[in-house]
C-alpha positions in Angstrom: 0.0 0.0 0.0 1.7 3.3 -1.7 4.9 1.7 -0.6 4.2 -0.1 2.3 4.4 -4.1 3.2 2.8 -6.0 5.7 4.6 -8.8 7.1 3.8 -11.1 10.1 6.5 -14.1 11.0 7.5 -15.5 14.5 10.2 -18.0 14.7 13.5 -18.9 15.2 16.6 -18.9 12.5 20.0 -19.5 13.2 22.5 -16.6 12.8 24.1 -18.2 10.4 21.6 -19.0 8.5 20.7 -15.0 7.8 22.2 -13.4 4.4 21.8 -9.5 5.0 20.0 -7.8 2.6 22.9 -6.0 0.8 23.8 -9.0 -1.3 27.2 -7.2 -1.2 27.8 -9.0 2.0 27.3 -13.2 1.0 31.0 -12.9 -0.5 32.8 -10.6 1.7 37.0 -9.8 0.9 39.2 -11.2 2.8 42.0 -8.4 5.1 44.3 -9.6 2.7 41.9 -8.3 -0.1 41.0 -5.2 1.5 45.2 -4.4 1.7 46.2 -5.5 -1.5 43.7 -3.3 -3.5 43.0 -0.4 -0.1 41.7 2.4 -3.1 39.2 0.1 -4.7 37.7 -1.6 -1.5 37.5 2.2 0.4 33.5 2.3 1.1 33.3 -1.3 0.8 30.6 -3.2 3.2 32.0 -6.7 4.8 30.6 -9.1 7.1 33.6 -10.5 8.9 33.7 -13.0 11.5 36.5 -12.0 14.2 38.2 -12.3 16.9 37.9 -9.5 19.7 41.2 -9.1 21.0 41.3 -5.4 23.0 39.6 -1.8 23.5 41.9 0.9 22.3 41.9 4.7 21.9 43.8 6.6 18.7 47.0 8.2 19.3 48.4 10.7 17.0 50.5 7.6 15.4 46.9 6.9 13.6 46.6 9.4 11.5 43.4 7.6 9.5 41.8 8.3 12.5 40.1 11.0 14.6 42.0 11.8 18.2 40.7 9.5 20.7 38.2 7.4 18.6 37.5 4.3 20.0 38.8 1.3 18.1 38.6 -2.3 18.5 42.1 -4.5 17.7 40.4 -7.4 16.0 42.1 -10.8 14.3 40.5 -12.5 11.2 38.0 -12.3 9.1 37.7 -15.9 10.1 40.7 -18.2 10.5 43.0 -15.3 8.4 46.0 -14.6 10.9 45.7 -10.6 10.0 45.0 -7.7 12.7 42.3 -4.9 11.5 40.7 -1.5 13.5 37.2 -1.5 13.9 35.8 2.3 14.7 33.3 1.9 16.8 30.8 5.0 16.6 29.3 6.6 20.1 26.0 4.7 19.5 26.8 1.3 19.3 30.3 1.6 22.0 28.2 0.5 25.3 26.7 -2.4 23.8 30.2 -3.0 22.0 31.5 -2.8 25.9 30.2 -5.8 26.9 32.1 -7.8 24.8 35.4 -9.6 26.2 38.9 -10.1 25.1 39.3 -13.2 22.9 35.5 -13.5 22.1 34.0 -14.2 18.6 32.2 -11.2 17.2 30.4 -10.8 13.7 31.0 -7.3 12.6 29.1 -5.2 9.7 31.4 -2.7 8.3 32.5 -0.6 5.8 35.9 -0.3 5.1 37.9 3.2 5.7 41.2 2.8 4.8 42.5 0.0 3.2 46.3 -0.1 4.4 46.0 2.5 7.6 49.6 4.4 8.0 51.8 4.0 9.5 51.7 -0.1 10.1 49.1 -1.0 7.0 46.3 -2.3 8.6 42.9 -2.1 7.8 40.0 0.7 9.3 36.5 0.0 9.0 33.7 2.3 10.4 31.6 -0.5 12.4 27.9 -0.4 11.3 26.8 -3.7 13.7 28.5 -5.8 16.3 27.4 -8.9 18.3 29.1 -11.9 20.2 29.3 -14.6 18.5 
């Protein structure tokens, strides 16, 4: 109706089972992507599964960041043995809180700097977080 759906479901779906509607996402880059071609994947939406490792605050050494952003210091996507910075912005940091070192995390985000100076990582702007 002039643009509207109605839906109505109740259930239950595993997490892994969901494909987000971006159809971007079903085929996400790998870090090792992401660095080797950092102009062509800037803006780029992934769905990474990762491994939480700390909370950290940017320091003039990261200068693809904003002074003291908050930033997660992830490993993976997956079982890749690469480090990336997720941004996490003010709305999402106290759920984001509750997650502890060394737990599994799915994170939506779009990528922000493909090889981050001065040590090459990747930045992505986190758009959704959860435990795994």
């Amino acid at each position: 109706d002039r643009g509207w759906v109605r839906v109505r479901t109740e259930g239950w779906v595993n997490e892994d089972q969901l494909v987000p509607l971006d159809s971007t996402l079903r085929e996400s880059p790998s870090a090792a992507d992401v660095r080797a071609d950092p102009a062509g994947m800037k803006g780029k939406l992934v769905r990474w599964d990762m491994e939480f490792i700390s909370w950290q605050r940017a320091d003039p050494l990261r200068r693809d960041m904003k002074a003291d952003e908050w930033y997660i210091l992830a490993r993976g996507p997956g079982s890749e043995n690469a480090i990336s910075y997720l941004v996490v912005p003010p709305n999402l940091k106290s759920s984001a809180e509750s997650i502890t070192p060394l737990s599994r995390i799915v994170v939506t985000a779009r990528v922000r700097v493909g090889r981050s100076a001065p040590v090459g990582v990747p930045i992505l702007d986190v758009e959704s977080i959860s435990k795994r």
